[in-house]
C-alpha positions, 0 to 999 in steps of 0.5 A: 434584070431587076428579079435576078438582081434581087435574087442574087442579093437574097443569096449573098445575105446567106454567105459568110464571105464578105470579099465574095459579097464586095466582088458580087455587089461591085458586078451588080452595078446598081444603087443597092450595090453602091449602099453596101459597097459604100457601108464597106468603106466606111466601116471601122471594123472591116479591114483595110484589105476589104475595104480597098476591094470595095472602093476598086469594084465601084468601077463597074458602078460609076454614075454621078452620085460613085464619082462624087464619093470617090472624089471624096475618098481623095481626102481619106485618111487612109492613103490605101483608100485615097490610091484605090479611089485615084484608081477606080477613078482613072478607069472610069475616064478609060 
């Protein structure tokens, strides 16, 4: 439900574990999860390791506006980026 939803993101914002926060969010499947997870990737100073686990854990979120940036990520820089955004698309059409 929506409460819960808000409740479990009330308490991610007291911990400190962002790997726990991209898992969590990923799961929640929901525009605010996205926001975050989308904040994740493109933050220059989170690490590559957590931001490939953000792009993975959109598979639980696909709707028309994920697919849409992961297609994006395709023409990412980074080529851990553009292989886990090819990942989390394949599963999407699983």
């Amino acid at each position: 439900s929506k409460a819960m939803e808000q409740k479990i993101i009330r308490n991610l914002q007291n911990t400190n574990d962002t790997l726990q926060r991209i898992l969590i969010m990923g799961n929640l499947a929901s525009g605010e999860s996205f926001n975050y997870l989308k904040k994740i990737v493109e933050d220059k100073h989170v690490s590559m390791q957590l931001k490939e686990e953000a792009v993975l854990t959109m598979e639980a979120n696909i709707d028309s506006e994920v697919g849409s940036y992961l297609n994006s990520l395709l023409s990412n820089k980074d080529k851990i980026i553009i292989e886990a955004a090819k990942k989390t698309l394949a599963a999407q059409t699983k």
